[in-house]
FILUM-345313 format. One record per residue (C-alpha): residue in one letter; y, x, z. Coordinates in nm, 3 decimals. Each point is the difference from the previous one (the first is absolute). Layout:
<rs>
<r "A",<Y,X,Z>>
...
</rs>
This chain:
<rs>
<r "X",<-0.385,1.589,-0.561>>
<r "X",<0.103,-0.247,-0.308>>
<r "X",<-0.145,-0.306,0.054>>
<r "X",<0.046,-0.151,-0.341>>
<r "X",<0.141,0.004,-0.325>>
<r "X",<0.160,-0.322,-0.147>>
<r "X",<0.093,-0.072,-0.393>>
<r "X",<0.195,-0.293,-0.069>>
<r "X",<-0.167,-0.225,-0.291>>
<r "X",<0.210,-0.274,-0.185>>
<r "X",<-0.107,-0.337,0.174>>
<r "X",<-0.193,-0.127,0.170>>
<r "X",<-0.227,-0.134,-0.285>>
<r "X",<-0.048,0.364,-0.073>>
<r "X",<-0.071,0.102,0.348>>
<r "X",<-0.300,-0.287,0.046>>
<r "X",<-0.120,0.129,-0.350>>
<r "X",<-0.009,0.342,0.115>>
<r "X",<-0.179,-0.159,0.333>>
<r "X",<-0.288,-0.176,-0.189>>
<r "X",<-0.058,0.342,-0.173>>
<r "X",<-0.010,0.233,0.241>>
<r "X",<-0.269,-0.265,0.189>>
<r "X",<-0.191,-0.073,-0.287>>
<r "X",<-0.009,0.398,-0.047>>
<r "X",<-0.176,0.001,0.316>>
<r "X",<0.283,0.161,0.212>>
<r "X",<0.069,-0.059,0.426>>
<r "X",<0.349,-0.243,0.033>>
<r "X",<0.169,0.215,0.275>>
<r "X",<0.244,-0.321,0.104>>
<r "X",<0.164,-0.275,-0.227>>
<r "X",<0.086,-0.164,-0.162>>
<r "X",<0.287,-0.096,0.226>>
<r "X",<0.429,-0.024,0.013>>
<r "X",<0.112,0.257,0.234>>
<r "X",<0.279,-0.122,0.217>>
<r "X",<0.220,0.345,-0.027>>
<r "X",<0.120,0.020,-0.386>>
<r "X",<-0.211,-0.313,-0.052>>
<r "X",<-0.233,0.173,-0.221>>
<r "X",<-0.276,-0.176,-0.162>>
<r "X",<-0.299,0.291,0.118>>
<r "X",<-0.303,0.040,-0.096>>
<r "X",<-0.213,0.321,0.154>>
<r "X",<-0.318,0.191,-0.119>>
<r "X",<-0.202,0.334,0.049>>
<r "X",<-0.081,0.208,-0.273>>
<r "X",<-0.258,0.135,-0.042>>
<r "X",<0.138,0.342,0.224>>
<r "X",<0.004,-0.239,0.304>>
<r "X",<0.402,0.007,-0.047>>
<r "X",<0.166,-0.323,-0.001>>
<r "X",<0.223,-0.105,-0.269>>
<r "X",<0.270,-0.313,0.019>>
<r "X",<0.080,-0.216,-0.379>>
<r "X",<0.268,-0.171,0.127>>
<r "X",<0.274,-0.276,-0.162>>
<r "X",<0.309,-0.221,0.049>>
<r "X",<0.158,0.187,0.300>>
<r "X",<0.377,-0.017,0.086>>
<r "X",<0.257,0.137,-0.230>>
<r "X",<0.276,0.187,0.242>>
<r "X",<0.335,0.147,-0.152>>
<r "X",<0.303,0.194,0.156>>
<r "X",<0.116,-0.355,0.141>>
<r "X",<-0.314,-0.021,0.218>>
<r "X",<0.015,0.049,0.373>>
<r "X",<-0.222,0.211,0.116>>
<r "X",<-0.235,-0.128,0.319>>
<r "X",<-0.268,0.101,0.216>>
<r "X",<-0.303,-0.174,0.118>>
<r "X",<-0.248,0.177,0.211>>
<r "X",<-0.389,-0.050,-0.167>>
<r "X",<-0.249,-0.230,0.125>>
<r "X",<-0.249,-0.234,-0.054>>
<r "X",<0.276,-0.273,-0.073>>
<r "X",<0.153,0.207,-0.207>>
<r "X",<-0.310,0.130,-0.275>>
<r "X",<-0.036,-0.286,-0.145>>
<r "X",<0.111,-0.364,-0.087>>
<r "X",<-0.317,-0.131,-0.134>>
<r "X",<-0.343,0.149,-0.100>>
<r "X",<-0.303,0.117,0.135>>
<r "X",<0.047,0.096,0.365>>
<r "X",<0.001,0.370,0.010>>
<r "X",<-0.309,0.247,-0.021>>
<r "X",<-0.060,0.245,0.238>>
<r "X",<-0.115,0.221,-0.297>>
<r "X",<0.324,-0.018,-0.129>>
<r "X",<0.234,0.060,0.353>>
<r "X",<-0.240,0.296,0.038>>
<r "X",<-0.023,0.144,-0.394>>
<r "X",<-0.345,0.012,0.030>>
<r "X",<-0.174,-0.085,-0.317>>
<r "X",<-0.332,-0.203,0.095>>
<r "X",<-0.289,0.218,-0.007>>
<r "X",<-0.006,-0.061,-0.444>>
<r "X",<0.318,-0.070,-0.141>>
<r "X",<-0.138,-0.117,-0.344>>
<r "X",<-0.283,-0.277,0.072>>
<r "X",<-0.192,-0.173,-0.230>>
<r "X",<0.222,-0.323,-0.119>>
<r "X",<-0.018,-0.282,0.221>>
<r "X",<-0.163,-0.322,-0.109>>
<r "X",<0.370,-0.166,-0.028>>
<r "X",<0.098,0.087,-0.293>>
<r "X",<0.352,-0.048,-0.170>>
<r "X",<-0.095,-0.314,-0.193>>
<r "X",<-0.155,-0.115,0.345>>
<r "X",<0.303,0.072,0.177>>
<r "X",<0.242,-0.181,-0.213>>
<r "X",<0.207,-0.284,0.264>>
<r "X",<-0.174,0.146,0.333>>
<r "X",<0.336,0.061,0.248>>
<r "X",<0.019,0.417,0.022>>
<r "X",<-0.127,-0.016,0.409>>
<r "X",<-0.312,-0.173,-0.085>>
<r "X",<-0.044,0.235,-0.313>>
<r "X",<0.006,0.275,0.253>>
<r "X",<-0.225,-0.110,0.243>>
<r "X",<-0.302,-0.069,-0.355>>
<r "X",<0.087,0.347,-0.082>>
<r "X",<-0.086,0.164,0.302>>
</rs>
Protein backbone atom coordinates (compact mmCIF):
# COMPACT_ATOMS: atom_id res chain seq x y z
CA UNK A 1 0.00 0.00 0.00
CA UNK A 2 1.50 3.66 -1.00
CA UNK A 3 0.77 5.85 1.53
CA UNK A 4 1.49 9.10 -0.23
CA UNK A 5 2.79 10.91 -2.97
CA UNK A 6 5.04 14.02 -2.35
CA UNK A 7 6.03 16.92 -5.08
CA UNK A 8 8.57 19.26 -4.10
CA UNK A 9 7.38 23.08 -4.69
CA UNK A 10 10.00 25.99 -4.74
CA UNK A 11 9.74 27.59 -1.15
CA UNK A 12 8.17 27.77 1.25
CA UNK A 13 6.21 30.96 0.23
CA UNK A 14 4.92 28.76 -2.51
CA UNK A 15 4.06 25.88 -0.35
CA UNK A 16 1.78 28.23 2.25
CA UNK A 17 0.26 29.68 -1.05
CA UNK A 18 -0.56 26.39 -2.28
CA UNK A 19 -1.89 25.74 1.55
CA UNK A 20 -4.34 28.73 1.64
CA UNK A 21 -5.70 27.35 -1.73
CA UNK A 22 -6.27 24.07 -1.30
CA UNK A 23 -8.27 25.29 2.21
CA UNK A 24 -10.02 27.97 0.76
CA UNK A 25 -11.00 25.29 -2.06
CA UNK A 26 -12.66 23.55 0.64
CA UNK A 27 -10.22 20.54 0.84
CA UNK A 28 -9.34 18.15 4.37
CA UNK A 29 -5.39 19.22 5.59
CA UNK A 30 -4.17 15.57 6.12
CA UNK A 31 -1.06 16.93 8.52
CA UNK A 32 1.11 20.19 8.22
CA UNK A 33 2.28 22.32 7.86
CA UNK A 34 5.33 21.15 9.75
CA UNK A 35 9.57 20.57 9.32
CA UNK A 36 10.14 16.96 9.36
CA UNK A 37 13.17 16.05 11.35
CA UNK A 38 14.54 13.27 8.66
CA UNK A 39 15.60 15.40 5.38
CA UNK A 40 14.23 18.41 7.25
CA UNK A 41 11.53 18.89 4.84
CA UNK A 42 9.20 21.69 5.11
CA UNK A 43 5.66 19.23 4.68
CA UNK A 44 2.60 20.02 4.17
CA UNK A 45 -0.16 16.96 3.70
CA UNK A 46 -3.70 16.78 2.09
CA UNK A 47 -6.41 14.27 0.72
CA UNK A 48 -7.71 14.58 -2.55
CA UNK A 49 -10.53 14.24 -3.30
CA UNK A 50 -9.90 10.01 -3.91
CA UNK A 51 -9.27 9.87 -0.10
CA UNK A 52 -5.38 9.48 -1.13
CA UNK A 53 -3.04 11.65 0.61
CA UNK A 54 -0.69 13.81 -1.16
CA UNK A 55 2.64 15.61 0.51
CA UNK A 56 3.83 19.54 -1.20
CA UNK A 57 6.84 19.58 0.42
CA UNK A 58 10.10 22.26 0.46
CA UNK A 59 13.61 23.12 1.72
CA UNK A 60 14.79 19.54 2.62
CA UNK A 61 18.52 18.53 2.81
CA UNK A 62 20.68 18.56 -0.21
CA UNK A 63 23.00 15.16 0.07
CA UNK A 64 25.91 14.50 -2.54
CA UNK A 65 28.46 11.56 -3.01
CA UNK A 66 30.41 13.14 0.09
CA UNK A 67 27.43 12.41 2.39
CA UNK A 68 27.54 9.63 4.93
CA UNK A 69 24.93 7.66 4.86
CA UNK A 70 22.98 6.96 8.48
CA UNK A 71 20.19 5.24 9.93
CA UNK A 72 17.63 6.29 12.39
CA UNK A 73 14.87 4.01 13.30
CA UNK A 74 11.15 6.07 12.94
CA UNK A 75 9.27 7.39 15.71
CA UNK A 76 7.34 9.90 17.12
CA UNK A 77 10.62 11.98 17.82
CA UNK A 78 11.62 11.50 14.71
CA UNK A 79 8.26 12.76 12.27
CA UNK A 80 8.51 15.91 12.98
CA UNK A 81 10.38 19.02 14.40
CA UNK A 82 7.56 21.37 14.67
CA UNK A 83 3.86 21.43 13.51
CA UNK A 84 0.68 20.17 14.29
CA UNK A 85 0.99 17.04 16.44
CA UNK A 86 0.18 14.19 14.22
CA UNK A 87 -3.38 12.96 13.02
CA UNK A 88 -4.46 9.69 13.41
CA UNK A 89 -6.13 10.11 9.94
CA UNK A 90 -2.96 10.55 8.56
CA UNK A 91 -0.74 7.47 10.54
CA UNK A 92 -3.73 5.37 9.37
CA UNK A 93 -4.35 6.84 5.48
CA UNK A 94 -7.73 7.11 6.18
CA UNK A 95 -9.30 10.05 4.53
CA UNK A 96 -12.07 11.51 7.04
CA UNK A 97 -15.37 10.37 6.09
CA UNK A 98 -15.38 13.67 3.05
CA UNK A 99 -12.15 14.59 1.90
CA UNK A 100 -13.29 17.89 0.19
CA UNK A 101 -15.43 19.97 2.91
CA UNK A 102 -16.96 23.04 2.51
CA UNK A 103 -14.10 25.88 3.25
CA UNK A 104 -13.61 26.62 6.73
CA UNK A 105 -14.50 30.00 8.13
CA UNK A 106 -10.54 30.84 8.36
CA UNK A 107 -9.83 31.90 5.42
CA UNK A 108 -6.32 32.79 3.87
CA UNK A 109 -6.59 36.53 4.48
CA UNK A 110 -7.78 35.45 8.07
CA UNK A 111 -4.96 33.29 8.52
CA UNK A 112 -2.23 35.63 7.63
CA UNK A 113 0.46 35.75 11.10
CA UNK A 114 -1.50 32.81 13.02
CA UNK A 115 1.70 30.23 14.03
CA UNK A 116 0.96 26.92 11.59
CA UNK A 117 -0.16 24.63 15.04
CA UNK A 118 -2.84 26.97 15.94
CA UNK A 119 -3.85 27.27 12.14
CA UNK A 120 -4.36 23.57 12.38
CA UNK A 121 -6.26 23.21 15.28
CA UNK A 122 -9.11 26.48 13.45
CA UNK A 123 -9.05 24.25 10.53
CA UNK A 124 -10.20 21.22 11.97
Amino acid sequence: MIHHSSFEVQNMDTQLLGHYWLQEKGYRNAWGVGRHVLGSQIFDYWFDESGFILEHYSDGDMLNSDSIPTREAAGKDTLHIWGPNVPIAFLTAQAPERAVQPPDIVTAEAAKGIAPEFLQEAVL
